[in-house]
C-alpha positions in Angstrom: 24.9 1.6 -43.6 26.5 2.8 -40.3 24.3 5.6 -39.9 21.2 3.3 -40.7 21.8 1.3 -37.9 22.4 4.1 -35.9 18.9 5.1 -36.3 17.5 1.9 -35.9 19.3 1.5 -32.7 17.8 4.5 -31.6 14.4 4.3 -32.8 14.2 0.9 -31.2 15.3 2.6 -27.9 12.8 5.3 -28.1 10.0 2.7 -28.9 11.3 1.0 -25.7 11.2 4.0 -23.5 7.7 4.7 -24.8 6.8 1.4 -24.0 7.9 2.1 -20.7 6.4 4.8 -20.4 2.5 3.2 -21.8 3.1 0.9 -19.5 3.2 3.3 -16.2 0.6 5.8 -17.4 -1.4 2.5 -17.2 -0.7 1.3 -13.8 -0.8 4.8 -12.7 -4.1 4.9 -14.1 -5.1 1.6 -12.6 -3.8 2.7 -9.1 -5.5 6.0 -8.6 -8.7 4.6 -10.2 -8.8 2.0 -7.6 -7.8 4.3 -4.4 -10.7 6.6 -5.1 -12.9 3.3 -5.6 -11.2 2.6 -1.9 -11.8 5.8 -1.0 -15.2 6.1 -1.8 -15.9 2.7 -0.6 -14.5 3.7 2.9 -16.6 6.7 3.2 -19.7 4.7 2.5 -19.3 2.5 4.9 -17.7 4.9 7.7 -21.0 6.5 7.2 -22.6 3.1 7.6 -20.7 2.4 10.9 -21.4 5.8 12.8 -25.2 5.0 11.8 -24.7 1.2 13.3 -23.2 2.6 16.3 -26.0 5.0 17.1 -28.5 2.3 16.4 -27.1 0.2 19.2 -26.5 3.1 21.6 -30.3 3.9 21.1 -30.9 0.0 21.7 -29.2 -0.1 25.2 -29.6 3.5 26.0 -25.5 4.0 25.9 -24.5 5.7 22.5 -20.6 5.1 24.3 -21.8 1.7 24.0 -22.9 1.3 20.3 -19.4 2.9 19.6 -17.7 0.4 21.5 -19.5 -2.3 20.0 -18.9 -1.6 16.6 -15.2 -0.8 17.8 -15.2 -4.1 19.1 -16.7 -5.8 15.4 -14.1 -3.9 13.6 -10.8 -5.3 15.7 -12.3 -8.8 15.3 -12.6 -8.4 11.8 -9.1 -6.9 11.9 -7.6 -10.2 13.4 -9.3 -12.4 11.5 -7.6 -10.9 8.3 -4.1 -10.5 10.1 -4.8 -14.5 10.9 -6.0 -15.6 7.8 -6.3 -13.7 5.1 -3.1 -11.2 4.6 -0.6 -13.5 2.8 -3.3 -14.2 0.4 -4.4 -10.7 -0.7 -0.6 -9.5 -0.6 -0.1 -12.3 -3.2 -3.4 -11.0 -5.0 -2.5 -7.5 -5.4 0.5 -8.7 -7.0 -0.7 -10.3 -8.3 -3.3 -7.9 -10.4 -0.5 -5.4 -11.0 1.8 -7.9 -12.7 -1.3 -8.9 -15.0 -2.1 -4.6 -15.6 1.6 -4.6 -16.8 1.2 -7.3 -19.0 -1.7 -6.2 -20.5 -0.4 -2.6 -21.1 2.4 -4.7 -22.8 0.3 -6.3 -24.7 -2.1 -3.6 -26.0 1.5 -2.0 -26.8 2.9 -4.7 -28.8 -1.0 -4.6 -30.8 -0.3 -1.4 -31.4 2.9 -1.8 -32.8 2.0 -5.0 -35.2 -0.8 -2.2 -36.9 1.8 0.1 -37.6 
């Protein structure tokens, strides 16, 4: 009997660390997904920008010009989101992770219930 429990103890505790375990591959997963979305994304539109700026230094017949202009749009759009909008995407970032946790927990606990 003592040596059943044992087992028991120790399968539970090997289930947990597995669950663990699920549960970080996921995020991980989730994470590095995401930063090459970022990354991508951030490319794109550094392309975008360079392009913008050019346009404008062709407009006024200043390409230091166009550079500084769109230096200009991207420190406004920089305060505006240190103002306004920083609490609120800390909070949903979070956010997100807490709800990939739970839903690797979940999935886990599915998993479990089939076997």
């Amino acid at each position: 009997m003592v040596n059943f429990i044992k087992d028991y103890i120790d399968n539970r505790i090997q289930l947990i660390k597995l669950g663990v375990v699920s549960v970080m591959a996921n995020l991980t997963a989730n994470l590095i997904s995401s930063f090459l979305i970022l990354l991508m994304l951030l490319i794109i539109l550094f392309m975008f920008s360079i392009s913008l700026a050019y346009f404008i230094g062709q407009e006024y017949n200043n390409t230091a010009l166009g550079f500084a202009i769109v230096g200009g749009i991207y420190i406004a759009i920089f305060a505006i989101y240190m103002i306004f909008a920083k609490k609120n995407m800390d909070t949903k970032v979070k956010d997100k992770i807490v709800q990939a946790a739970f839903a690797a927990e979940k999935e886990l606990v599915e998993e479990n219930k089939e076997l």
